[in-house]
Structures are given as C-alpha cells and as structure tokens.
C-alpha positions in Angstrom: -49.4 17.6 -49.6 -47.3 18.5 -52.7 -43.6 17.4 -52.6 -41.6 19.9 -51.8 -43.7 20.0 -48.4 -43.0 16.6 -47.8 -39.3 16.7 -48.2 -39.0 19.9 -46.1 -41.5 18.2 -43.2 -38.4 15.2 -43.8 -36.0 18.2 -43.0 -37.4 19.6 -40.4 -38.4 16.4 -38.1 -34.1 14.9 -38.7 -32.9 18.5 -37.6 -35.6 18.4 -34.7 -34.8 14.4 -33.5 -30.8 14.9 -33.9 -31.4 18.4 -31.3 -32.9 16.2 -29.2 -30.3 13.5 -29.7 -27.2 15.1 -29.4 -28.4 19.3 -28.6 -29.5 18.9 -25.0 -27.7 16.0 -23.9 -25.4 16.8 -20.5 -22.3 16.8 -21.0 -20.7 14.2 -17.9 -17.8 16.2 -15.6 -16.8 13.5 -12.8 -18.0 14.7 -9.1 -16.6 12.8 -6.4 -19.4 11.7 -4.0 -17.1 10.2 -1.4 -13.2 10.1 -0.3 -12.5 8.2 2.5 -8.9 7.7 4.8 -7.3 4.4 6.9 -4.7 3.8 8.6 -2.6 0.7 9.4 -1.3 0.2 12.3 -3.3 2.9 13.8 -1.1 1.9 16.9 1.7 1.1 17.3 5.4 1.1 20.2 8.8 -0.2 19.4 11.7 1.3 18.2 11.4 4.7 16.1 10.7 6.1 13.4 7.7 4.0 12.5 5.9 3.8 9.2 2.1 4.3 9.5 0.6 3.7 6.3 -2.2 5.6 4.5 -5.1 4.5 2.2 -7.2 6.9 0.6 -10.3 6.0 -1.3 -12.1 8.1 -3.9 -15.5 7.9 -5.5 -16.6 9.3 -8.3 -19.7 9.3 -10.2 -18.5 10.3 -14.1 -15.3 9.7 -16.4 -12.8 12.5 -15.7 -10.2 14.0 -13.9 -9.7 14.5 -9.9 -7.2 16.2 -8.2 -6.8 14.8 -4.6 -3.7 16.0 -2.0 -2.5 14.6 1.7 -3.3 16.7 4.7 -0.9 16.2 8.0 -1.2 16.2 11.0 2.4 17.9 11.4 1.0 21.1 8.8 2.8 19.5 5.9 0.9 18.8 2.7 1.7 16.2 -0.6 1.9 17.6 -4.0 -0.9 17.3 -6.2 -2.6 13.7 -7.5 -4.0 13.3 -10.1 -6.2 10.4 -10.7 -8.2 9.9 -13.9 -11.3 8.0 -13.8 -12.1 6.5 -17.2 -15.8 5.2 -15.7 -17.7 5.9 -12.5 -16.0 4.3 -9.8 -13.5 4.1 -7.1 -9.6 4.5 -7.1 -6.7 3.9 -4.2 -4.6 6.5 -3.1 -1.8 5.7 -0.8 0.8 7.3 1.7 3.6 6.0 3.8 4.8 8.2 6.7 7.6 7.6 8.9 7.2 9.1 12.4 9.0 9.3 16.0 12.3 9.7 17.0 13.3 7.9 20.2 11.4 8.8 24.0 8.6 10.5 21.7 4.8 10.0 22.0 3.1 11.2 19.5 -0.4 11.1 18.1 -1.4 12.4 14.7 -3.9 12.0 11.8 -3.7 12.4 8.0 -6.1 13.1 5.7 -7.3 13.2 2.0 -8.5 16.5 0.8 -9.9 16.6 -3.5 -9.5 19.6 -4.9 -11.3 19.4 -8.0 -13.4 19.1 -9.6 -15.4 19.2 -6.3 -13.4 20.0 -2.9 -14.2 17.5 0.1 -12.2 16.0 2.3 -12.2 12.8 4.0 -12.4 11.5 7.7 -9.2 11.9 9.7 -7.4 8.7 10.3 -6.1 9.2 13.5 -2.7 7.3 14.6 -0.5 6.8 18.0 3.2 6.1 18.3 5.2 5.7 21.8 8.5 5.0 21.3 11.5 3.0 22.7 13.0 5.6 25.4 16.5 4.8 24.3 18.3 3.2 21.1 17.7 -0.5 20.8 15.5 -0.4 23.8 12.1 -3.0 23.6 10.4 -1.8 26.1 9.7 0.9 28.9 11.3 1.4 32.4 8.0 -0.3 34.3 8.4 -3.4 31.5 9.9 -7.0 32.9 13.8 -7.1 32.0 15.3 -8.6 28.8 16.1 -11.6 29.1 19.3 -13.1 28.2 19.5 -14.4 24.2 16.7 -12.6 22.4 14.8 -13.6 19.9 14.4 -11.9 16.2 13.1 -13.0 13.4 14.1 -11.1 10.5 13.3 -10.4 7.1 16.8 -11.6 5.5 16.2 -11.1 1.3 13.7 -10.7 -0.8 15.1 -11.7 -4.6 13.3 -12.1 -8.4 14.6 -15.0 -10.4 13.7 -15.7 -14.1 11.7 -19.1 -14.3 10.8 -19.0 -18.0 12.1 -16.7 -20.7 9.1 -15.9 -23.1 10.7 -12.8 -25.2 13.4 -10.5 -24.5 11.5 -8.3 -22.4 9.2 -11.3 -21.4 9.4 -13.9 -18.9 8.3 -15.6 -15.7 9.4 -15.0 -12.4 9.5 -15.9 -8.9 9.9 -13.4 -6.4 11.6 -14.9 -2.9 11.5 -13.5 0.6 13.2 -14.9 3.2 12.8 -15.1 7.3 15.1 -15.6 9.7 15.2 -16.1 13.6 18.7 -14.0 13.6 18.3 -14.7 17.4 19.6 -16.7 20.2 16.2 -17.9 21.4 13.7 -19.8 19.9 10.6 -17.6 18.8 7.2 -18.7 20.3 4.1 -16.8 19.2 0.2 -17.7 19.8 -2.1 -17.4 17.0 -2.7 -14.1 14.6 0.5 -12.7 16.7 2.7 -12.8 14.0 2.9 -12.8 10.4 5.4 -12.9 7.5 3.9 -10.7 4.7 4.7 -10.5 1.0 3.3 -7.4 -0.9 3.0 -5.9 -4.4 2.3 -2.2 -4.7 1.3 -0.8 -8.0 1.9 2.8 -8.1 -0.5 5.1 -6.7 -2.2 2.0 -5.0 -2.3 0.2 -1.6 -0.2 -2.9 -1.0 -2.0 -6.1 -1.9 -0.7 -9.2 -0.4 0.4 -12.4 -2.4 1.4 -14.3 0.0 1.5 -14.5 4.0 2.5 -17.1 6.4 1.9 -17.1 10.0 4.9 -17.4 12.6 4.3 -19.6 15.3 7.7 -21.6 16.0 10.3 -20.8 15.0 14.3 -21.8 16.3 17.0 -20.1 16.6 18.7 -19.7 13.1 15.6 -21.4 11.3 14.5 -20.1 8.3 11.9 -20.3 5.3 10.5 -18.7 2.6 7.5 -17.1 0.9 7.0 -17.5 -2.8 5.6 -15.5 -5.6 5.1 -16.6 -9.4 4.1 -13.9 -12.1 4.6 -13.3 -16.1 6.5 -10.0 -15.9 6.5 -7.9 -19.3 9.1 -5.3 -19.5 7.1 -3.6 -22.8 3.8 -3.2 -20.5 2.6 -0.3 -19.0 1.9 -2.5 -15.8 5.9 -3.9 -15.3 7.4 -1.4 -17.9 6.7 1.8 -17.6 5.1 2.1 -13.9 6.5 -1.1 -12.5 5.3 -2.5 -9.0 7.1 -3.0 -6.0 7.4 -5.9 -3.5 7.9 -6.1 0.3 8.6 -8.8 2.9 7.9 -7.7 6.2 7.3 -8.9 9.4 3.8 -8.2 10.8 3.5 -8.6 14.7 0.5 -7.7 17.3 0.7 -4.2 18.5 -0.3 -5.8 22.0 2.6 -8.5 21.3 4.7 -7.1 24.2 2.2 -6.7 26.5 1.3 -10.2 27.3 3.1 -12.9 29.6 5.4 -14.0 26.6 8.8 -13.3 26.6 9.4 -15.8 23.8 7.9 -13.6 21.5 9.0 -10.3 21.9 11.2 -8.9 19.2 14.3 -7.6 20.4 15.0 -5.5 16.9 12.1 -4.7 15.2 14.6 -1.9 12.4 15.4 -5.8 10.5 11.6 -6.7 9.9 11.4 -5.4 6.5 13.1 -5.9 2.4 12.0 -4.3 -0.7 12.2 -5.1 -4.0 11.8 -2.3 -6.7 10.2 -3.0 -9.8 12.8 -1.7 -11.6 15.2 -4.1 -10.4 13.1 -6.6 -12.2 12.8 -4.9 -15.3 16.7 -4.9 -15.3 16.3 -8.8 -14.4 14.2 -9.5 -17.3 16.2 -7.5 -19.4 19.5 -8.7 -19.3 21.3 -5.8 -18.6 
C-alpha cells in the first residue's frame, strides 16, 4: 500500500467513525410519560369560600420544554405553564382555588392537561364542599347548638426578622407565626385533630412545610409560636428574583365537627390563616 492510499484509508475511516458519532445520533425532545393531580382537603364544610388546593405532577423522560394548563370543573381554564426540564424527571405544578358561597354544596374536580410536546392529561382530582347555611354559622340546622363562649384559635401574625446581617442584600432570618385561642373557651382537641402549619412555597411549586405543631390544649387567650430560620439572599434567583412565600395556617379534621366535642369546634374558621410574601422580605433584607 503506497502512501497516498494510506492517508486517504486515514480519511475515509475519521469521516466514517465521526458519522457514526455524531451523524445518526437522536436528537432528545422531552415526552412526558406521566402527569398526575391531588387534591387537599378533598373534603371539606365550614364557612365559605374554601380554598382546595391543587398539585400537579409531571414526568418527563428528556431535557426540554412542556407546556401544561389547569382544567375545571366549573369550564374555566389557567393560562399556559411552562415548565423546563433541564434532565429527565419530575416537576410540581400547583393551584389554589377558592370555592362556595354560603348554603352551597358543591362537588367539583380539576385537572392537569400537557399540551406539548405530547398532549395527556391527568386523573381528575375530585373535591366536595358543603357550606355553612348562613354567615358565621358552624354548623347545620340538625347539628347540637352553640354553646355559649366559643372557642377559636387563630392564626394572629406571621412576621420575618433579620438575625444576622451577612451583606447588604444578605442575611439570616427568622420567620414567626403566631396562634391564638381569640376565644372564650378553652380549646380541647384529641390527637392528629388539629395542627398549626408553617409553609414555604416556591413559585410554581407545592407548599412544603417547615414547621408544624399539634394543637391539643390550648386556653382561652393562650398563645405560641412556630419558628423558622433561613439565609435569605436578595441577589439569588431563589429569594431575589422569584422569592418564596410563607403561610401559617390552622389545619383541623374535616370530621372535627362531627364528633362528641364541643371543645373543639372552631367557631370562625375565615381567621385560620397569615401570609407572608417573599417580597416583603426582600424589602426586609434590603433596607428599604
């Protein structure tokens, strides 16, 4: 084999191994191979509206974009998500509807539809709602009277306070919630009836909880507090540009007013809940 053969065998076998290499590889475009829906409280009967909250989860098998949307129940739909996968995976979607208006019964679902790259769409998570048949009302006519001094325990503040200044757009905080009994009665629940919750939701996420305490005993005008710690960094992504949110909130049985209790029964349910934006912090942090 003279030279020139040789190098243009060389030639030929680097053209053919970089075809193989690079000329027939597949190019990736994500498919999602599941989207699944939940619902929390999927029952609930009190005082109305009520917020039923929505998690959607979506799995997808490649890096790439989806496009996902909320079906109701009522024939309204949400705008169009979009959720970027950077790796096969799964990612949170989440809604928060507010239903009911007082005397109503309602049942309804919501669902999570993808619209690309591949349309499916997920179970329907099914909700019911009965609701107080007058303003302030606990319970319905066939329910045992009210008795005399109620008891409420109520989410009172919910507050971010600077422990540690790092930078100027650094430093560690604690977040505060406090409960309440707001009412005349002492508060007497069994165990799992009652909770107090603190929450942080990152956008386009569920709620996570931080922190939770269980209500058992509580008197009339007793208090006390859940407590959060966290570096908070204004220049981030995470805290600065799409900062979370917070909630304290009051978590009771759905069945709570159905047993033999009457210590336990919440007489205003519309004073269970603070917020805490994100950007409120940021402000915080900032100084301004």
């Amino acid at each position: 084999m003279d030279g020139s053969t040789y190098r243009n065998n060389r030639v030929f076998f680097a053209v053919l191994l970089a075809v193989c290499l690079f000329g027939f590889s597949p190019s990736l475009e994500a498919r999602v191979t599941s989207v699944t829906t939940t619902v929390n409280p999927a029952e609930f009967a009190g005082p109305c509206p009520s917020n039923f909250n929505f998690a959607g989860i979506v799995q997808a098998d490649a890096a790439g974009e989806v496009q996902v949307r909320w079906l109701k129940s009522d024939g309204v739909s949400s705008h169009v998500i979009t959720l970027n996968f950077s790796a096969p995976g799964q990612k949170r979607v989440s809604l928060t509807w507010s239903v009911g208006r007082v005397g109503n019964t309602v049942e309804g679902w919501a669902a999570l539809a993808v619209l690309s790259p591949n349309p499916l769409v997920s179970n329907r998570a099914v909700f019911k709602l009965n609701c107080d048949p007058k303003p302030g009302s606990r319970f319905d006519a066939s329910k045992r009277p009210f008795p005399q001094g109620c008891v409420d325990p109520a989410a009172i503040s919910l507050q971010a306070s600077i422990v540690e200044r790092i930078s100027a757009t650094k430093a560690r905080i604690r977040v505060t919630g406090m409960i309440r009994n707001i009412g005349e009665r002492e508060f007497i629940a069994g165990p799992n009836q009652a909770k107090a919750i603190l929450t942080i939701t990152f956008p386009g996420s569920t709620p996570e909880i931080v922190m939770q305490q269980e209500i058992r005993n509580l008197a009339a005008g007793a208090e006390f507090e859940l407590h959060h710690g966290q570096v908070w960094d204004c220049s981030s992504q995470n805290e600065g540009e799409f900062p979370a949110n917070f909630q304290l909130l009051i978590s009771l049985d759905p069945d709570i007013r159905s047993d033999d209790n009457i210590d336990n029964d919440d007489c205003n349910m519309a004073n269970n809940q603070k917020d805490l934006r994100g950007s409120e912090i940021n402000t915080l942090v900032r100084g301004r």
